[in-house]
MIVO-651816 format. One record per residue: residue number from 1; residue in one letter; x, y, z of N, C-alpha, C in turn. Coordinates in nm, 2 decimals, decimal comma. Layout:
BEGIN
  tikol  tortor     n.X     n.Y     n.Z    ca.X    ca.Y    ca.Z     c.X     c.Y     c.Z
    NUM       a       X       Y       Z       X       Y       Z       X       Y       Z
...
END
This chain:
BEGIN
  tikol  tortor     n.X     n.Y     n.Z    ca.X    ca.Y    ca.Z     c.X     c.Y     c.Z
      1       x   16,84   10,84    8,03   16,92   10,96    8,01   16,92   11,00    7,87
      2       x   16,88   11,13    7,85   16,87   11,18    7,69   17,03   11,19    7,63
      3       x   17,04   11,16    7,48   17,16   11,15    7,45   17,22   11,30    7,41
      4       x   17,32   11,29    7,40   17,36   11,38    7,39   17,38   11,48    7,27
      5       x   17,34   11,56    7,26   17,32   11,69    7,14   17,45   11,70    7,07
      6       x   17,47   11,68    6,94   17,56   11,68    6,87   17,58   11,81    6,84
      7       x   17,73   11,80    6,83   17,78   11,95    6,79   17,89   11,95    6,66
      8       x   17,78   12,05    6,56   17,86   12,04    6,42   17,91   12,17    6,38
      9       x   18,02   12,10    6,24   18,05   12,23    6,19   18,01   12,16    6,07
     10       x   18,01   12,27    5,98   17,96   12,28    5,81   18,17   12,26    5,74
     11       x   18,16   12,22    5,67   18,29   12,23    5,54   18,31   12,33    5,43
     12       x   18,16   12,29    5,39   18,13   12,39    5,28   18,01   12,39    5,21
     13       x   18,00   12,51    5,11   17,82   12,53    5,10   17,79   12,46    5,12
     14       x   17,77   12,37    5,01   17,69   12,26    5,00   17,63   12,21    5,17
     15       x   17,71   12,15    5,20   17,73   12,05    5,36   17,67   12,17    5,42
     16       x   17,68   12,30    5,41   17,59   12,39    5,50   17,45   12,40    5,51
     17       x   17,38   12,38    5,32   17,25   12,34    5,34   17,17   12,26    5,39
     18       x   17,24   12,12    5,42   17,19   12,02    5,54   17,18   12,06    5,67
     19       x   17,27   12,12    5,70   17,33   12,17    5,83   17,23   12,31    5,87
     20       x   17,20   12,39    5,84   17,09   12,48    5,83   16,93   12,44    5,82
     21       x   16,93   12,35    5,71   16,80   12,25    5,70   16,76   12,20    5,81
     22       x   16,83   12,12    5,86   16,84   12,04    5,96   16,87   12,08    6,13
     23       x   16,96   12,09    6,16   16,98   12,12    6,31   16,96   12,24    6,37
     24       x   16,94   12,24    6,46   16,89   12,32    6,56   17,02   12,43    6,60
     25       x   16,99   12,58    6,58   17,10   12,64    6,57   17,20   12,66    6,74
     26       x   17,16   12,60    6,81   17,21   12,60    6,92   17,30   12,50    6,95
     27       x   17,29   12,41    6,88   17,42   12,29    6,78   17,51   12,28    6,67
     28       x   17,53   12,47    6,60   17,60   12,47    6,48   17,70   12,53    6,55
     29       x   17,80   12,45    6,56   17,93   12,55    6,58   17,95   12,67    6,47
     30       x   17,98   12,59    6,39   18,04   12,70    6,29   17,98   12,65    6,12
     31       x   18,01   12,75    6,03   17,93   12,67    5,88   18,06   12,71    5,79
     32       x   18,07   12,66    5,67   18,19   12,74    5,57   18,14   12,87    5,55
     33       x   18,26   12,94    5,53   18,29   13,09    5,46   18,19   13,12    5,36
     34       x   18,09   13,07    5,32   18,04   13,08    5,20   17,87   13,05    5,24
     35       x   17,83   13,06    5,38   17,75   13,03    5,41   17,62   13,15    5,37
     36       x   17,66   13,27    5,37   17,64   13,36    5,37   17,58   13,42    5,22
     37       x   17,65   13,35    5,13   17,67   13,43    5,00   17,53   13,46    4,94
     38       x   17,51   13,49    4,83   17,36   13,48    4,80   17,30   13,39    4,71
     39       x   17,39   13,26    4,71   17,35   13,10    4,60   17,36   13,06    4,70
     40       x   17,33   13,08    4,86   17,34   13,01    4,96   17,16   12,94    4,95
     41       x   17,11   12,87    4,97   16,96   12,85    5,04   16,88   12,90    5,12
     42       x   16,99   12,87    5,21   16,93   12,82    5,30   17,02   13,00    5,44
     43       x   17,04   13,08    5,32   17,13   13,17    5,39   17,11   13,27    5,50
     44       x   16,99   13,30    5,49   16,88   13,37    5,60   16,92   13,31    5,74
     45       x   16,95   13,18    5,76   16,95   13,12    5,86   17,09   13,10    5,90
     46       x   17,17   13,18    5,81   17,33   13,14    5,88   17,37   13,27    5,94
     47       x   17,25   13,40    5,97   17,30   13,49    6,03   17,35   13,48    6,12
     48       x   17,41   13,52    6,19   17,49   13,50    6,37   17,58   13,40    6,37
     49       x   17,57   13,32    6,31   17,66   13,20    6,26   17,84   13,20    6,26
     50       x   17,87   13,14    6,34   18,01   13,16    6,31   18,08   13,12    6,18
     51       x   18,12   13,17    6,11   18,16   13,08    5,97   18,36   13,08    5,96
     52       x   18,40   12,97    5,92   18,51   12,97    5,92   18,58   12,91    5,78
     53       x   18,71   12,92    5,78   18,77   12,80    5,65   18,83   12,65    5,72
     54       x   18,82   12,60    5,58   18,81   12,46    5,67   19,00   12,41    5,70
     55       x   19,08   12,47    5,80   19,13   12,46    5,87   19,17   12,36    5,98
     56       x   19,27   12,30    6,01   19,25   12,18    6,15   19,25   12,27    6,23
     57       x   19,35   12,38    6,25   19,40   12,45    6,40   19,23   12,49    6,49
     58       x   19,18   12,55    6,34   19,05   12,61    6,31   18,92   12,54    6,36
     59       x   18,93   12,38    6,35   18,80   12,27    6,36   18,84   12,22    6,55
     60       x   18,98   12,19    6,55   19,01   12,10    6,67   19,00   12,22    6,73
     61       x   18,97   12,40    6,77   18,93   12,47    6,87   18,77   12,46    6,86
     62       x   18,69   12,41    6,87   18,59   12,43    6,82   18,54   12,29    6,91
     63       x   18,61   12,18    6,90   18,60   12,03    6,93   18,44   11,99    6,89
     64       x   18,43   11,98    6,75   18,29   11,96    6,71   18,30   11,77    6,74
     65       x   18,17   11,76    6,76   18,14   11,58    6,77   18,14   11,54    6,60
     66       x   18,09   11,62    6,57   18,07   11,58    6,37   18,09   11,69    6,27
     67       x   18,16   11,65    6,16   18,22   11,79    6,05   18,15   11,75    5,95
     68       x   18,09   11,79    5,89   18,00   11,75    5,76   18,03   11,82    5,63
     69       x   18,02   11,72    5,53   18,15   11,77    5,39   18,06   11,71    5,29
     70       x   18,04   11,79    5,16   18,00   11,78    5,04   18,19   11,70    4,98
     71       x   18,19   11,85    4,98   18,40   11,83    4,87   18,45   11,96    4,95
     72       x   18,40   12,03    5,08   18,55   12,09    5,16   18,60   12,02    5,20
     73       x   18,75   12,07    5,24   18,87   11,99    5,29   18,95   11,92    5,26
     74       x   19,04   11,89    5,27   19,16   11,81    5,15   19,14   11,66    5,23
     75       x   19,24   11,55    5,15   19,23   11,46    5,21   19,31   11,46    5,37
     76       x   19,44   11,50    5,38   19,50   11,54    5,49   19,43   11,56    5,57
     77       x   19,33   11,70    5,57   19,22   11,75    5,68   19,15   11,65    5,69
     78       x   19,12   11,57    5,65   19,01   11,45    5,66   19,03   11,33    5,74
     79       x   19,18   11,30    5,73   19,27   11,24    5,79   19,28   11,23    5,95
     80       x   19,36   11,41    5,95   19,37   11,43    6,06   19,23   11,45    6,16
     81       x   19,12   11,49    6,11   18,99   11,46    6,19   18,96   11,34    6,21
     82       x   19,01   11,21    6,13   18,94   11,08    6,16   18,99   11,00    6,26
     83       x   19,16   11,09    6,28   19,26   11,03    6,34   19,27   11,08    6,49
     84       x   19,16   11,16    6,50   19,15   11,22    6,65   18,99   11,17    6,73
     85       x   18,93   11,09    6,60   18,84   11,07    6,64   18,70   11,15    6,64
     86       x   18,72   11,23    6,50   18,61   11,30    6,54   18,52   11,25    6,39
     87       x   18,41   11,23    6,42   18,33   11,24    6,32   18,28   11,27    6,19
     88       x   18,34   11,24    6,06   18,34   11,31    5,93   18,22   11,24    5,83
     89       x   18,11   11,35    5,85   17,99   11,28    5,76   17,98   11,40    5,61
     90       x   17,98   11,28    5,55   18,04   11,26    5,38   17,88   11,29    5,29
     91       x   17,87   11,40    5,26   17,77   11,38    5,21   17,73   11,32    5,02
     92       x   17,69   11,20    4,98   17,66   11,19    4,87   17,64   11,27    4,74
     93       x   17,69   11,24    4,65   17,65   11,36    4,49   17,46   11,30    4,47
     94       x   17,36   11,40    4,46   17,31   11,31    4,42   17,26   11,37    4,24
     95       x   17,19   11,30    4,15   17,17   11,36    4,03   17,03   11,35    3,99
     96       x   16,93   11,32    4,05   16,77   11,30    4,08   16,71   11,37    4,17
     97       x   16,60   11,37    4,19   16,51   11,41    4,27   16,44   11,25    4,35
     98       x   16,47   11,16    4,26   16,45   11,02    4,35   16,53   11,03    4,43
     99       x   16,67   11,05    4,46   16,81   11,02    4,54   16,77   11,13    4,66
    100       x   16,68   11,24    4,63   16,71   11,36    4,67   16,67   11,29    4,81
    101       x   16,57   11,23    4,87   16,48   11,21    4,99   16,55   11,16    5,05
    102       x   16,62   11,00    5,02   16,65   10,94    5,07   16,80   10,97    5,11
    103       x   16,85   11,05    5,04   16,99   11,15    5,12   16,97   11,20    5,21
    104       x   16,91   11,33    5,25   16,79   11,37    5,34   16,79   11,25    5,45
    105       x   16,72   11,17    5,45   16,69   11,06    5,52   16,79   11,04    5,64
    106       x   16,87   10,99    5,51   17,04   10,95    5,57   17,10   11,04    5,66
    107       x   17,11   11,17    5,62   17,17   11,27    5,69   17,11   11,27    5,82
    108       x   16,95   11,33    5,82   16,90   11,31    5,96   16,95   11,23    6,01
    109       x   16,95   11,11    6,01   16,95   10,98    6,07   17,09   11,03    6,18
    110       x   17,20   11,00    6,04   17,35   10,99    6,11   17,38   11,15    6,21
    111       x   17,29   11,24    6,17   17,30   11,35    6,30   17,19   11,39    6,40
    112       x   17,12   11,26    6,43   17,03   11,27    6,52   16,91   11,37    6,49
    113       x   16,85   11,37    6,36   16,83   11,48    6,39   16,68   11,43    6,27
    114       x   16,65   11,32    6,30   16,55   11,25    6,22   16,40   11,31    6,19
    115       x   16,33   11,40    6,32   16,26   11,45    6,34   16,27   11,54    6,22
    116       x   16,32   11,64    6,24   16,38   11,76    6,11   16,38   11,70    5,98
    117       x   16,47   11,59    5,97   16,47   11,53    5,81   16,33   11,53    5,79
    118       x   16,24   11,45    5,88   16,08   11,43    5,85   16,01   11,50    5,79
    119       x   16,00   11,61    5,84   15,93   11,77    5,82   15,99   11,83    5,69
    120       x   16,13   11,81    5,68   16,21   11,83    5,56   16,13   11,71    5,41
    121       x   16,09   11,65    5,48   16,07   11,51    5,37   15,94   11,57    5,33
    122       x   15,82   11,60    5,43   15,75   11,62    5,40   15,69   11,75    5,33
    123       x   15,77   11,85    5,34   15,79   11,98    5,27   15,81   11,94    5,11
    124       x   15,91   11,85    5,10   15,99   11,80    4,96   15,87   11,74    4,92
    125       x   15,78   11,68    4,97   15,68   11,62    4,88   15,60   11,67    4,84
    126       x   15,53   11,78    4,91   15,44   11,87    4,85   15,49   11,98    4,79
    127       x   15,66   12,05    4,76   15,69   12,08    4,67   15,70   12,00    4,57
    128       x   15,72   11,95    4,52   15,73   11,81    4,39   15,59   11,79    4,39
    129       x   15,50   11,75    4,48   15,35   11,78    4,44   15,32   11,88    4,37
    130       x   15,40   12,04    4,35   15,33   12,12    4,33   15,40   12,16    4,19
    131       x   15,49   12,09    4,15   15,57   12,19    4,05   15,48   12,14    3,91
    132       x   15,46   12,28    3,85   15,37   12,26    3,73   15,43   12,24    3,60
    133       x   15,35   12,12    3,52   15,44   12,10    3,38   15,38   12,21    3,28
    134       x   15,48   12,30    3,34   15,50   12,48    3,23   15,60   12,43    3,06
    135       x   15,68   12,37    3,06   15,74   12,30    2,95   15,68   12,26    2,83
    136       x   15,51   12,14    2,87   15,45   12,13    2,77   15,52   12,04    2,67
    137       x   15,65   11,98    2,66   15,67   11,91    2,58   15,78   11,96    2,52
    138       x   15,80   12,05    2,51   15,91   12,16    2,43   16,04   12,13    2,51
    139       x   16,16   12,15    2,39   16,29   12,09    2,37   16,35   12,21    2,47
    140       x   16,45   12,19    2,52   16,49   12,32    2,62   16,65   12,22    2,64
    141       x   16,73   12,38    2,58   16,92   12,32    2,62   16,93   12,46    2,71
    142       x   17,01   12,37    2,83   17,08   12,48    2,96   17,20   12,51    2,94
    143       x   17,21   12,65    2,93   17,37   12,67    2,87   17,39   12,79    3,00
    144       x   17,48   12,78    3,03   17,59   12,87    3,12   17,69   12,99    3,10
    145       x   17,72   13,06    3,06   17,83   13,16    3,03   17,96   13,09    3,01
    146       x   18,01   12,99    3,07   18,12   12,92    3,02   18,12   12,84    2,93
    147       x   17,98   12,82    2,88   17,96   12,77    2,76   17,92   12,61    2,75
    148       x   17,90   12,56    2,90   17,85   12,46    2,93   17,72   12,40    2,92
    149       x   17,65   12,30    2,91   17,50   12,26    2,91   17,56   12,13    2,99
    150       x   17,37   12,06    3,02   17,39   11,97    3,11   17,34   11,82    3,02
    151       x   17,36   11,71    3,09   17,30   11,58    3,01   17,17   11,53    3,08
    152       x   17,17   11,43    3,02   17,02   11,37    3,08   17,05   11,30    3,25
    153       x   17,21   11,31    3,28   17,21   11,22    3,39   17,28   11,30    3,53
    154       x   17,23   11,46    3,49   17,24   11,55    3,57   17,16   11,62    3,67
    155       x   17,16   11,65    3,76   17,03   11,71    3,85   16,94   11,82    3,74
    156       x   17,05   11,88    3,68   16,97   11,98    3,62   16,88   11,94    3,50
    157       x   16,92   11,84    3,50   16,84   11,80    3,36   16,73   11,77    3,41
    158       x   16,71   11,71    3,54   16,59   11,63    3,61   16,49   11,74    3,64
    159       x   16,58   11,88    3,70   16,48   11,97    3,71   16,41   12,01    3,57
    160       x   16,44   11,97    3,48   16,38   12,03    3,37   16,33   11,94    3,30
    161       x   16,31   11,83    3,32   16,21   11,74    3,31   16,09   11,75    3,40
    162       x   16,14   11,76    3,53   16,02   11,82    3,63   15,88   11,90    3,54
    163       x   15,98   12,00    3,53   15,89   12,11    3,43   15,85   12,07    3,33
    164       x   15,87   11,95    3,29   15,78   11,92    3,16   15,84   11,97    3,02
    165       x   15,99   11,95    3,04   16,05   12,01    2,90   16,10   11,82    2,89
    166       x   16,19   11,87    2,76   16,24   11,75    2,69   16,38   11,79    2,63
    167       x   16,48   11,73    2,69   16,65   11,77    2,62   16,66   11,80    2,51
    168       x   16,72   11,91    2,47   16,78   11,95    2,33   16,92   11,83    2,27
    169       x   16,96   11,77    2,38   17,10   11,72    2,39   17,10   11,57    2,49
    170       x   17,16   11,49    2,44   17,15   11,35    2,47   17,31   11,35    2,53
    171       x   17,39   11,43    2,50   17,54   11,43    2,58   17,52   11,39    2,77
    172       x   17,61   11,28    2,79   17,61   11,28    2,90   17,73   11,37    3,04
    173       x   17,67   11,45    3,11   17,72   11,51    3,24   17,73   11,65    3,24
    174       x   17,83   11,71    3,22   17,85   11,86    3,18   17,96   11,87    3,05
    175       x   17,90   11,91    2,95   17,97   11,91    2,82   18,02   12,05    2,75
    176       x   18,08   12,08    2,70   18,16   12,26    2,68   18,04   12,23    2,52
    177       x   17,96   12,34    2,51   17,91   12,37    2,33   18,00   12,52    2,30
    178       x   18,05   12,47    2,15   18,13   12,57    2,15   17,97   12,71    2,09
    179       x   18,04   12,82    2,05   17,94   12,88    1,98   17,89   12,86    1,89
    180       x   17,98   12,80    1,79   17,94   12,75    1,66   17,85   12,61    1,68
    181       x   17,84   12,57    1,77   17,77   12,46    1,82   17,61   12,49    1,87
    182       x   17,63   12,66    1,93   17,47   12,68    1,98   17,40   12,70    1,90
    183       x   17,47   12,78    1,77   17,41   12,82    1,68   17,36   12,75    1,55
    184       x   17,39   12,62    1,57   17,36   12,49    1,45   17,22   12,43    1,54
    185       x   17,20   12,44    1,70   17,11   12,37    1,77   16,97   12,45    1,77
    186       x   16,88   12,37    1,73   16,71   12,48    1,76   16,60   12,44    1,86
    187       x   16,66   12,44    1,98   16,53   12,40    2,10   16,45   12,49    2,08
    188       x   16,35   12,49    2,16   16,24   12,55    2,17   16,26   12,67    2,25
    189       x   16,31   12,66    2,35   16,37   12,75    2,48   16,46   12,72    2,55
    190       x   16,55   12,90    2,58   16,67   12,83    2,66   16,67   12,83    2,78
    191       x   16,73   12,76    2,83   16,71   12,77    3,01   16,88   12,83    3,08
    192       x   16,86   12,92    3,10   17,02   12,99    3,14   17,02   12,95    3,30
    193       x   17,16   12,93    3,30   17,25   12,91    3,42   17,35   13,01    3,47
    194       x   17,35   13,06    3,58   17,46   13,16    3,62   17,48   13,25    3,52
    195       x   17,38   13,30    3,45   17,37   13,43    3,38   17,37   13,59    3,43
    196       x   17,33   13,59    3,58   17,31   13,69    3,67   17,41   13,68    3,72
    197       x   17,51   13,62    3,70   17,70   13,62    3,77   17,73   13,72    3,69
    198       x   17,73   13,88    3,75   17,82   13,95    3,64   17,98   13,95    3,60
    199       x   18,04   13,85    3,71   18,18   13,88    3,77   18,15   13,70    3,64
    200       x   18,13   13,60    3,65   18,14   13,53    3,60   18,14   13,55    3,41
    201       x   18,08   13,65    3,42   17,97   13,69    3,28   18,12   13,81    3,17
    202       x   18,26   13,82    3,26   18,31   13,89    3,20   18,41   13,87    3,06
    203       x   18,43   13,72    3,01   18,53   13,68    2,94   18,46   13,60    2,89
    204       x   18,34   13,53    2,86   18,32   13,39    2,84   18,24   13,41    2,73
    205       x   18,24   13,25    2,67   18,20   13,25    2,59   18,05   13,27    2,54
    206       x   17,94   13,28    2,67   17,83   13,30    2,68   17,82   13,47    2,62
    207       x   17,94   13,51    2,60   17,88   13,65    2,63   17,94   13,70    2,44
    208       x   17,98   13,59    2,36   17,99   13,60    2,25   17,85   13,68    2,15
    209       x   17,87   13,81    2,07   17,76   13,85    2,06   17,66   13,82    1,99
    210       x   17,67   13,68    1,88   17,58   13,62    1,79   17,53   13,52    1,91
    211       x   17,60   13,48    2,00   17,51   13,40    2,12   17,44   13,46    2,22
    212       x   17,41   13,61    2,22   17,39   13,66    2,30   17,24   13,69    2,22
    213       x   17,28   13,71    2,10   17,13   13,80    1,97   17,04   13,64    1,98
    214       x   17,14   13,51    1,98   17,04   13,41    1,91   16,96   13,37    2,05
    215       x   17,03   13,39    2,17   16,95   13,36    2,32   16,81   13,44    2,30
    216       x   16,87   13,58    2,32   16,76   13,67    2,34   16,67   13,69    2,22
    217       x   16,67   13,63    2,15   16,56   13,62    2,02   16,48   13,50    2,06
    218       x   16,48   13,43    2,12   16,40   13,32    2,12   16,39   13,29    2,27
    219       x   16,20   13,21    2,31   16,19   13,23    2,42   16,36   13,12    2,54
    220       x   16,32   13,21    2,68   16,42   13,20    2,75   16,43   13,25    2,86
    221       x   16,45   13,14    3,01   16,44   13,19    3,12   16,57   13,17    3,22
    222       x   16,57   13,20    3,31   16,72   13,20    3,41   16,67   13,09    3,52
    223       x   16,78   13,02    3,57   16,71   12,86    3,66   16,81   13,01    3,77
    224       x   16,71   12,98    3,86   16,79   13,07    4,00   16,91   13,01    4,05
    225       x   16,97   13,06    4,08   17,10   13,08    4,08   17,13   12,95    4,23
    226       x   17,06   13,00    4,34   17,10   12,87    4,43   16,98   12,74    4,42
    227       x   16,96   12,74    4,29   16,88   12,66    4,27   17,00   12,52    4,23
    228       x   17,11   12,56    4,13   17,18   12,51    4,06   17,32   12,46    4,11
    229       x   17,30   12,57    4,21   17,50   12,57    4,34   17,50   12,45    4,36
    230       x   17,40   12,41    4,41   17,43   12,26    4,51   17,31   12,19    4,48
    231       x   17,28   12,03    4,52   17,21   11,90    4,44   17,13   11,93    4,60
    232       x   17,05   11,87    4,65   16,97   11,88    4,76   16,79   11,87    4,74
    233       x   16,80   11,84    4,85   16,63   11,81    4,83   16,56   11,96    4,85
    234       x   16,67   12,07    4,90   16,56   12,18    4,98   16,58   12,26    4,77
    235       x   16,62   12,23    4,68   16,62   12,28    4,58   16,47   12,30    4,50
    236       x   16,40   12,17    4,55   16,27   12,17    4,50   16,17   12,27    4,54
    237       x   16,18   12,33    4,65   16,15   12,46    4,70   16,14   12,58    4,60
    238       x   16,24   12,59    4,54   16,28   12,67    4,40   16,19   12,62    4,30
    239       x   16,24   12,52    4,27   16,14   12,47    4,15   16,03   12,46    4,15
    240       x   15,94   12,46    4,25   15,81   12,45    4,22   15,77   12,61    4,26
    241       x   15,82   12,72    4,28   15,82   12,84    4,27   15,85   12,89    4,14
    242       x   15,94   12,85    4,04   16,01   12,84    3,93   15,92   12,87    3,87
    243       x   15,81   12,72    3,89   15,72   12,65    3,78   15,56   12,73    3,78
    244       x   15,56   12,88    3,87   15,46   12,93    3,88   15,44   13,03    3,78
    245       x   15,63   13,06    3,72   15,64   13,18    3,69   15,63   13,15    3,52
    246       x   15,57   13,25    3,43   15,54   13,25    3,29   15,72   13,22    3,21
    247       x   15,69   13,10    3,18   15,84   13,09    3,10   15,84   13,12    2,94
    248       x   15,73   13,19    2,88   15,66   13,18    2,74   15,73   13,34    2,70
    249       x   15,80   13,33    2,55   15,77   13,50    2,52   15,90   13,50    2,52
    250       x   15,97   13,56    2,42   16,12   13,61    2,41   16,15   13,69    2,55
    251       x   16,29   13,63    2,59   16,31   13,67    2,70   16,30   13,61    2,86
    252       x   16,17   13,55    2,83   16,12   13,48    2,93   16,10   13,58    3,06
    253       x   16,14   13,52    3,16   16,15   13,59    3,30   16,27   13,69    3,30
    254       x   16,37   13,66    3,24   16,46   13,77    3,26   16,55   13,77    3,12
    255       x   16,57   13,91    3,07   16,65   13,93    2,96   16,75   13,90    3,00
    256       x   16,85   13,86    2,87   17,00   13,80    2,87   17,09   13,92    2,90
    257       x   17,17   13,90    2,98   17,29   14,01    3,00   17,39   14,09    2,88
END
């Protein structure tokens, strides 16, 4: 007797890109609020989709067999689903592209759904087969409108090694540069983060106008936006599309806001 078809709900973005990646839409109960947005991935696929907030009244109508969570839901919510018995799969941070597969892996596994991870695995390889070293060797700091960059021991850093660049900054995780700090630093190129947030883009320090003259003076490109949202294997999809596009030349792929 075949076992029985698991029925999920999503938490939040993140946990949605598995959940979309992965299962068969006739198994999604429902995805987070946020499934939809346009730093979603995997968003095309959450049309029709019921999407909800992460709620108990909200999950126990629904009576999913498994709830799947990056960081939605409090600990209480978490509680009260373990305590009824229902299924709470925790998805891992990961900060590599080594970690990336074997997450992947895991997740199929624990939602039956191993076949999909496969195809998923094997897509991930011949993207990462394909991503081209456009970098060349050249120093490259990722700065954000809040004024943030990343370290060597962050996904984003990894993507940009991928590409064949080399850190401006040996700081480990996510570190605040003030302005007087971008402007003392001389990589080769910048690589912007959530630059195309205009709602983000309204008070910050990214938008300081000696850091706005010294960005767009020197070459500089934008990492896509749901490239950066969430850690995942279907990210490399992006990047090796990324890595087609000419990153050379003031400005790069997209002027600074």
């Amino acid at each position: 007797m075949p076992a029985k078809a698991l029925k999920v709900v999503s938490l939040d973005q993140c946990a949605d890109q598995y959940v979309l990646g992965l299962v068969p839409r006739n198994q999604i109960l429902a995805l987070s609020d946020h499934a939809r947005l346009h730093d979603s991935n995997f968003r095309d696929r959450a049309e029709h989709v019921r999407r909800i907030r992460p709620q108990l009244e909200s999950l126990l109508a629904l009576n999913p067999d498994v709830v799947v969570r990056t960081w939605g839901g409090d600990i209480n919510l978490i509680k009260a689903l373990t305590d009824r018995h229902i299924k709470v799969l925790n998805i891992n941070d990961i900060y590599s592209y080594d970690q990336a597969k074997p997450e992947l892996l895991r997740i199929g596994q624990e939602l039956d759904q191993v076949a999909s991870a496969q195809i998923e695995a094997r897509r991930f390889d011949q993207a990462m087969a394909a991503i081209r070293q456009v970098g060349k060797g050249r120093t490259v700091l990722y700065y954000t409108p809040t004024g943030y960059s990343a370290g060597p021991d962050t996904m984003v850093a990894d993507m940009l090694r991928r590409l064949g660049f080399r850190l401006e900054t040996q700081d480990k995780g996510f570190f605040y540069l003030s302005p007087e700090v971008i402007l003392s630093l001389k990589p080769d190129i910048f690589a912007l983060g959530f630059y195309e947030d205009h709602y983000a883009m309204r008070r910050v320090p990214g938008r300081n106008p000696l850091v706005r003259a010294r960005i767009a003076s020197m070459p500089n490109f934008t990492l896509p936006v749901q490239m950066i949202s969430c850690t995942g294997w279907f990210t490399a999809y992006d990047l090796a599309e990324l890595s087609k596009s000419p990153l050379t030349g003031s400005g790069g792929m997209k002027a600074v806001p």
